[in-house]
C-alpha positions in Angstrom: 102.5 59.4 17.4 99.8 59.7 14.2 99.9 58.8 11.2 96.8 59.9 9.5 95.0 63.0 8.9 91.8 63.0 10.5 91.6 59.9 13.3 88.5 57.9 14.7 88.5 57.0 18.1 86.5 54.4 19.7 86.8 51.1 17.5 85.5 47.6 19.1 87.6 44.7 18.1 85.6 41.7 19.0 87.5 38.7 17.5 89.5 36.5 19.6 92.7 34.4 19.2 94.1 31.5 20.9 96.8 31.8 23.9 100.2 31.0 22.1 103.3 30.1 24.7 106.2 32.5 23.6 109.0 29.8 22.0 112.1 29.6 24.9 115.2 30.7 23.6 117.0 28.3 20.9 120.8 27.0 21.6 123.5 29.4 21.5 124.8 28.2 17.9 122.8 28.3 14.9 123.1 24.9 14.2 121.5 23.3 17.3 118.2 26.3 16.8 114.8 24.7 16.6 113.9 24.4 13.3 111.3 26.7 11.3 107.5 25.6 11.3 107.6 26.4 7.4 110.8 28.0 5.6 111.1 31.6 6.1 110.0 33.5 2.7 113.0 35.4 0.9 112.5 37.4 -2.0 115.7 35.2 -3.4 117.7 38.8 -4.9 117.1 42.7 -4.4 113.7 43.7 -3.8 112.1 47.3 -3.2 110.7 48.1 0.1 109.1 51.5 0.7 107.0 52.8 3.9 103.2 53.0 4.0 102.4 56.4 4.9 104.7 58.9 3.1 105.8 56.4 0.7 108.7 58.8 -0.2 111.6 56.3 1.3 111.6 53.5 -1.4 114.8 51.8 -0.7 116.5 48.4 -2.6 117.2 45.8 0.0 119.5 43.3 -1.0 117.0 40.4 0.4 114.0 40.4 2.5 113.6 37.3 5.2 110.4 36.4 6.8 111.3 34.3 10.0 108.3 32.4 11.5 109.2 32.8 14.9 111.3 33.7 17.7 113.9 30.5 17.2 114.0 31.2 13.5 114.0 35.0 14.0 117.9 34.3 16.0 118.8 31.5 13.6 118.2 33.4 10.3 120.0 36.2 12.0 123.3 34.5 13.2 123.5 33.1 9.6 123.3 36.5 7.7 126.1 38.4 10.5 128.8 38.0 8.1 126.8 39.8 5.3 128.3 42.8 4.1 125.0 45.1 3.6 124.2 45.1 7.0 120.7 43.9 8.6 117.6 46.0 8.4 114.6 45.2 10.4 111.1 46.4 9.8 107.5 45.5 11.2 104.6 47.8 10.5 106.7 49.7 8.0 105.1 53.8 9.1 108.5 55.1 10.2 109.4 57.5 7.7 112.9 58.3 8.3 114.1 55.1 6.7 114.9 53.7 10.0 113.6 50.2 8.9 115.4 49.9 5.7 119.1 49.7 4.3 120.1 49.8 1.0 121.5 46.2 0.2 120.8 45.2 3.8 119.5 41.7 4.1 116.0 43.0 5.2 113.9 40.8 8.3 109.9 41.4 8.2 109.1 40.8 11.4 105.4 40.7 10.8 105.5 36.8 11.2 107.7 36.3 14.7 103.9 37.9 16.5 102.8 35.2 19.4 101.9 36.1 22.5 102.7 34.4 25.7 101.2 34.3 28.9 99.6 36.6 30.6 100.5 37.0 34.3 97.4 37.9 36.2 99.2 38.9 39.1 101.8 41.3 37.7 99.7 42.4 34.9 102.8 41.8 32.5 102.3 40.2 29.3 105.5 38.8 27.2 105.5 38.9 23.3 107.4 38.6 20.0 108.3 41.8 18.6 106.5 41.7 15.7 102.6 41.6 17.7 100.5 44.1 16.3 98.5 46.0 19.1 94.9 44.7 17.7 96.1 40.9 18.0 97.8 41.8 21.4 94.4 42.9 22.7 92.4 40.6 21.6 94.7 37.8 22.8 94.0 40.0 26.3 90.5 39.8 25.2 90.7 36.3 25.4 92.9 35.1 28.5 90.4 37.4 30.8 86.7 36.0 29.5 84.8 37.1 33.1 87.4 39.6 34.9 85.7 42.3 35.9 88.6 44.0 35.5 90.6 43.2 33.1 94.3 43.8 32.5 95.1 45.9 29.5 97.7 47.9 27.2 98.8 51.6 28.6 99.3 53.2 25.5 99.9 52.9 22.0 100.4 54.9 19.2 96.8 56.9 17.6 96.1 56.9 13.8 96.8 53.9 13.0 96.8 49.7 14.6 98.9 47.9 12.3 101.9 48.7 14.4 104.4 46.6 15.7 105.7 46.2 19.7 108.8 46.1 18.3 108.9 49.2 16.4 107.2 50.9 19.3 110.0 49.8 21.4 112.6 50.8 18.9 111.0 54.5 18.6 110.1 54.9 22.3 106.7 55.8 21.3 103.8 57.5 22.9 100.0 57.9 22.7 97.3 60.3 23.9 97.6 59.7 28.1 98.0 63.0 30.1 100.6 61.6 33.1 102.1 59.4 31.1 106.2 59.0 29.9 106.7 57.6 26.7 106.7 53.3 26.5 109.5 52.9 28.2 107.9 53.4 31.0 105.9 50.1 30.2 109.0 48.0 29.5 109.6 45.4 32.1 111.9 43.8 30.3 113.8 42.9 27.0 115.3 39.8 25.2 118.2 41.4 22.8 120.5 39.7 19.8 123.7 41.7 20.0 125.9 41.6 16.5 127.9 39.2 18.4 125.0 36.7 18.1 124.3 36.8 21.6 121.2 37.2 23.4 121.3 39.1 26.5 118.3 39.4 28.9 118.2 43.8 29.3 116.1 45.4 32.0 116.8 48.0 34.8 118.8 45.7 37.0 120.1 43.7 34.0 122.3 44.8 31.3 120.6 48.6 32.4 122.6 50.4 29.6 121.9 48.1 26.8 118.1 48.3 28.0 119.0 52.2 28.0 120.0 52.1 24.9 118.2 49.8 23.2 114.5 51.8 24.0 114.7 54.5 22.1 117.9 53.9 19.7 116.3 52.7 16.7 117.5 49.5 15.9 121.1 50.4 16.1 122.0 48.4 18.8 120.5 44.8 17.9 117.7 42.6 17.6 114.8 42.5 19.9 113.5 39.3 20.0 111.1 39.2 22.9 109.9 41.9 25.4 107.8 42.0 28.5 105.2 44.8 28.5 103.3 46.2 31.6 99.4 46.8 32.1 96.9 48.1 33.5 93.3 47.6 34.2 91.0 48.3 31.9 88.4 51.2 33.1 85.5 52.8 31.2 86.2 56.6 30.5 83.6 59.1 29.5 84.6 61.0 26.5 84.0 65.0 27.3 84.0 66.6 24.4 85.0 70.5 24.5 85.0 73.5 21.3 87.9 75.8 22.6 90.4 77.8 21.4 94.5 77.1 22.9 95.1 79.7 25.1 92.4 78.3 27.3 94.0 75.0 27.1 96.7 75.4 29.8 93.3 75.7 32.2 91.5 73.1 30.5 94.2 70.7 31.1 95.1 71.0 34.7 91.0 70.9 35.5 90.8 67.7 33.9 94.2 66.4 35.4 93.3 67.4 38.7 90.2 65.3 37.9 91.6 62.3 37.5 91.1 61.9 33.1 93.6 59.6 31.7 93.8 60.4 28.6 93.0 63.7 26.2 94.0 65.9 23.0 93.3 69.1 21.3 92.7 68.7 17.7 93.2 72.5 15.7 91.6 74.0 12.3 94.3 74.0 9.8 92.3 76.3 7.7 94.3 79.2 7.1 92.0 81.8 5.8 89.9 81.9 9.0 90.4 83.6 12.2 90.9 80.0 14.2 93.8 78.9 11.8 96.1 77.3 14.9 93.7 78.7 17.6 90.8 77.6 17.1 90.2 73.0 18.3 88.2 71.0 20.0 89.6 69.6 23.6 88.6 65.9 24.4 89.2 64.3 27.5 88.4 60.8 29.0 87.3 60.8 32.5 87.4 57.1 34.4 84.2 56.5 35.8 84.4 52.9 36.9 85.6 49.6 35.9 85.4 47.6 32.8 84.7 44.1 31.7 85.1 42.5 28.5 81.3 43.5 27.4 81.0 45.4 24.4 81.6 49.2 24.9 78.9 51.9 25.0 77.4 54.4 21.9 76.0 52.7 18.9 78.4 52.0 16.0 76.5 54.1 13.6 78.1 57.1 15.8 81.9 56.2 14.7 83.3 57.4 12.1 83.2 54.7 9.5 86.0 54.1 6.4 83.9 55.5 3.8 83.3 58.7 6.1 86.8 58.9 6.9 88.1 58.8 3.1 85.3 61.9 2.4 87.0 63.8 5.5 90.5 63.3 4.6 89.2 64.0 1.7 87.5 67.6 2.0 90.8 68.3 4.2 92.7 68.8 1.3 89.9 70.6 -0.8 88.5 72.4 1.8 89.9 72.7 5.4 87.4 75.1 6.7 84.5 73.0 5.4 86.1 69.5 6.8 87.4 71.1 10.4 84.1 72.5 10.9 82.7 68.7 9.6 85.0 66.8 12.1 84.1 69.3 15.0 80.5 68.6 14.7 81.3 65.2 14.8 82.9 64.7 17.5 80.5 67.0 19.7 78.1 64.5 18.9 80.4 61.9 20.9 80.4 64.3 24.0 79.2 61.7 27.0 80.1 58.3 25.1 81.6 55.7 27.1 84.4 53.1 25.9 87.2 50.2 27.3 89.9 52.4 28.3 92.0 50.4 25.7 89.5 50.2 22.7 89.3 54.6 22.6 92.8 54.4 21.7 92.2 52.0 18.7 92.1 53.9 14.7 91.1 53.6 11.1 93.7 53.9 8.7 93.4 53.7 5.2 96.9 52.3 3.5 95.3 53.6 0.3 94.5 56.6 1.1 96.7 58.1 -1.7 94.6 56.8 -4.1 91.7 58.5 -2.7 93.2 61.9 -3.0 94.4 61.5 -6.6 90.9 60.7 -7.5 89.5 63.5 -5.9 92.3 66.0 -6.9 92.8 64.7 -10.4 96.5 65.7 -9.9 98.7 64.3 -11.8 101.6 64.6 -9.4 101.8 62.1 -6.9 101.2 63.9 -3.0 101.5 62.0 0.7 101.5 63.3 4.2 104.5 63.8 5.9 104.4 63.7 9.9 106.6 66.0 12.0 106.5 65.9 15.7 107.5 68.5 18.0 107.9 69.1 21.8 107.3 72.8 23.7 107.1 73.3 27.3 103.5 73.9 28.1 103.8 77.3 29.0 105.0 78.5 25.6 102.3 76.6 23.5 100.5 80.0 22.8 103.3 82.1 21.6 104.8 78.7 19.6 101.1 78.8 18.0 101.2 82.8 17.6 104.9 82.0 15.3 103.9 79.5 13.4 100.5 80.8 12.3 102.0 83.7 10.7 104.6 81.5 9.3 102.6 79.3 7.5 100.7 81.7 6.0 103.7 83.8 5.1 105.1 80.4 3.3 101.9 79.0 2.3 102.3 75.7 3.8 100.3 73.2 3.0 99.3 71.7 6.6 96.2 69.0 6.7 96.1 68.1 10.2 97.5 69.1 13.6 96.9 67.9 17.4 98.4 68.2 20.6 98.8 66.1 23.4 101.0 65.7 25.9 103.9 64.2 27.9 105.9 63.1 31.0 109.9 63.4 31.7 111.8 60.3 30.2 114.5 60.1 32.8 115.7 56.1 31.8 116.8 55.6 27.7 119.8 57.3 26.6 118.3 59.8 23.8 115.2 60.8 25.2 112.7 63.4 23.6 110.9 64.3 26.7 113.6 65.5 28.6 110.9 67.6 30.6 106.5 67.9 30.4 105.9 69.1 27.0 102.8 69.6 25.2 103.7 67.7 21.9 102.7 69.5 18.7 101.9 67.1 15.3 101.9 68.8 12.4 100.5 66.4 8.7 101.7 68.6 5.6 100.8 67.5 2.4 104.5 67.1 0.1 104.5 66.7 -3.6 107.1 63.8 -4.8 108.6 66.4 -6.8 112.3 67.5 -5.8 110.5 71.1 -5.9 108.1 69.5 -3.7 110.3 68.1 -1.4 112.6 71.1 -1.2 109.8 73.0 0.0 108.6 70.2 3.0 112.1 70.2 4.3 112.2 74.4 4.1 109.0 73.8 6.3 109.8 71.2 8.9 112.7 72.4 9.7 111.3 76.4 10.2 108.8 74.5 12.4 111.7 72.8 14.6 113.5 76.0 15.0 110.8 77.3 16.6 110.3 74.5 18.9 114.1 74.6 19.5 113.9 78.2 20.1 111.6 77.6 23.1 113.7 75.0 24.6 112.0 72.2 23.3 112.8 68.9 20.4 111.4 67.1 18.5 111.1 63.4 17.1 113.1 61.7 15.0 111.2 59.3 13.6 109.2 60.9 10.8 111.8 62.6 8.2 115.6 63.6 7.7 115.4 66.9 7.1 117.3 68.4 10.2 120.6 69.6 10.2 123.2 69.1 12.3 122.9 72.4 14.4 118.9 71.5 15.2 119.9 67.2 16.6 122.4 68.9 18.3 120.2 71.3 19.8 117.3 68.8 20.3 120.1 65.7 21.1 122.9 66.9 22.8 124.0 63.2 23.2 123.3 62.2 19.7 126.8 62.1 18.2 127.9 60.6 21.6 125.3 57.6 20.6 126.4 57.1 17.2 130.0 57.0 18.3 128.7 54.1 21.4 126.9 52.0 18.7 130.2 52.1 16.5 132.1 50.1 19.7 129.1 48.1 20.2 128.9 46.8 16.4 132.2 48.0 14.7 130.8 46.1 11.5 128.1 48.0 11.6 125.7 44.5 11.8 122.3 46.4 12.7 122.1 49.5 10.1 119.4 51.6 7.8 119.6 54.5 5.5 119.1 56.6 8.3 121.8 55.3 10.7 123.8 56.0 7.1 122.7 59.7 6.8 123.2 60.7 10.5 126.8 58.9 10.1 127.7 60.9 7.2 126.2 64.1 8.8 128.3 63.7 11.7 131.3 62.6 10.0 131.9 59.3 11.5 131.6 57.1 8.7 
């Protein structure tokens, strides 16, 4: 999953944190739970919450709480189950669906419940609160492992941005940029989960298997996560190999640098329309292992990243001139070709929250504009004729696409709506919407022409970013979908754990 337009790869982190021990789980009642470290923060009446990306899902919440912790996390919740509005739960607040937020829910930030718990240097499995950020989980790693030669570290996490919660990665099944990987729950040991009974219920593959099914990839819809186990791997230096290519030589590309053992890899494409490489034309980047890693800083000097400043100009020129900025970005990242990094630290971003600002400024537009992320899922094999549709689409409908990369995935055989129901090479698409109901109109017109044609080759696509599917295309993409909503409704008949998009897909399948 991104969530930018043009990403940097290759960020050192380099501050530490101490070791925290996760909280054991409080009494069963409310009234025996340990008691906050400082009161939880509630906005004391209806407060607006919004998303930071698209910002085009602002949404009145009828409180927001801030628990401190794990124990207050489950106290705070027992107390609000007999609320009417429902329970919404957010943590790094990119979805863009409105799956963290219900209108005149009592809304938990999870942004404070973050410690980490011991590492287990044997099993390489880490246990954290769900609302650890992936920069503070690796540099607690950092930390616990001073002198390993080899030490353990994250999998995979989502690219374009860090300020992303375990939680919500959980909640959304995410995925990153590895080549043989499945999507995280293939790095779920484990899960602790607050039912709208106000019970918590250990969930793994041997325990409670179908909430754990459930719960990974269900989107908050069946209860509160309050502490997961997450498995590692050592940490290896990989050699970026930088490659300017077009995508029909991809399918070749790919299974060279499989069969060569690279771990992870993408192929970025010009969005520039008026040129001959509009959605053929990329560069391919792999990262090859070549040994392993300690905790010494990685290779390449700094000044060979892209820094913020460059990143706003690019993002920037991507809006006023594709052609220009692709060509700019490409000759970048040829000048990475060779570097070396931490296997974990190449999968680290920039992100610019304000980057909204910057293109107001350099458009002058009085209108205000966002990028809005759709994801989508092909089998390999039909990448080239997917790209030959949708090049002549977009410039038939003149849509305004920013950025676009492709990586790709392994079968999810375990959670109970799974995306990658086979390989696929997963296509991102960044258009630029206005916040005008013209505006809009036109990006749902677009997204969903784009999942039709993904449909149409047996593929999906994710439901994280956007609402604007109808009922024919989740069917098509989730042939279990209705099946889940009608599973959550015996699970939480008062509908405890909801959002304005549980609300939309209830409505759309007419089981409110």
């Amino acid at each position: 999953m991104r969530s930018a337009a043009y990403g940097w790869h290759g960020v050192c982190v380099s501050s530490v944190v101490k070791t925290t021990h996760l909280q054991k789980r409080p009494p069963a009642g409310p009234s025996g739970s340990t008691p906050s470290p400082r009161p939880a923060i509630a906005a004391g009446g209806p407060a607006w919450v919004n998303d930071v990306h698209s910002r085009l899902t602002p949404t009145r919440v009828g409180t927001v709480l801030r628990p401190t912790g794990r124990a207050d996390l489950v106290r705070l919740v027992r107390r609000s189950l007999s609320g009417t509005g429902g329970i919404s739960v957010a943590g790094g607040r990119h979805a863009m669906g409105s799956q963290p937020f219900g209108t005149g829910s009592i809304h938990f930030d999870l942004t404070d419940v973050a410690a980490v718990g011991d590492l287990d240097s044997r099993s390489g499995i880490v246990e954290v609160e769900p609302g650890v950020m992936w920069p503070k989980l690796m540099r607690h790693l950092d930390e616990r492992q001073p002198s390993a030669p080899a030490p353990w570290c994250i999998v995979q996490k989502q690219t374009g941005a860090d300020d992303l919660t375990l939680g919500g990665a959980l909640a959304s099944n995410i995925h990153g940029r590895g080549l043989r990987f499945s999507p995280l729950v293939q790095d779920i040991e484990s899960f602790t989960l607050l039912t709208a009974s106000g019970d918590e219920i250990d969930c793994s593959r041997t325990v409670n298997p179908d909430w754990f099914r459930r719960t990974i990839g269900g989107y908050g819809l069946f209860g509160m996560v309050t502490s997961l186990r997450l498995r590692l791997m050592r940490r290896t230096t990989v050699r970026r190999e930088v490659t300017e290519t077009t995508v029909d030589r991809i399918p070749r590309l790919l299974e060279s640098a499989m069969d060569g053992g690279c771990l992870y890899g993408d192929f970025q494409f010009s969005t520039a329309p008026e040129t001959d490489g509009f959605l053929r034309a990329g560069v391919f980047s792999v990262y090859r292992p070549v040994g392993l890693h300690g905790n010494q800083r990685s290779h390449g000097a700094p000044g060979e990243f892209l820094t913020a400043r460059r990143w706003a100009e690019l993002i920037t020129l991507a809006h006023l001139d594709k052609a220009r900025a692709f060509r700019t970005y490409v000759d970048h990242y040829r000048t990475t070709d060779g570097q070396q990094y931490p296997s974990d630290r190449q999968q680290l971003s920039t992100y610019l929250p304000d980057y909204h600002q910057v293109l107001a400024r350099a458009r002058g537009a009085g209108v205000k504009q966002s990028l809005v992320i759709t994801e989508l899922y092909v089998p390999p094999e039909r990448l080239v004729d997917f790209f030959d549709d949708v090049r002549a689409d977009m410039r038939r409908h003149e849509t305004d696409l920013i950025y676009g990369v492709v990586r790709w995935i392994e079968p999810d055989r375990e959670t109970f709506l799974p995306w990658a129901t086979g390989r696929r090479a997963c296509l991102v698409f960044n258009l630029n919407v206005r916040h005008t109901r013209e505006g809009r109109a036109r990006a749902a017109a677009d997204f969903r022409r784009l999942i039709d044609r993904a449909l149409d080759r047996g593929g999906a696509y994710y439901l994280t970013y956007h609402r604007h599917a109808t009922r024919r295309q989740v069917e098509a993409a989730y042939p279990r979908f209705a099946e889940m909503l009608r599973d959550k409704e015996r699970r939480d008949p008062r509908n405890t754990w909801s959002s304005d998009w549980y609300r939309h897909y209830r409505r759309l399948f007419d089981t409110a």
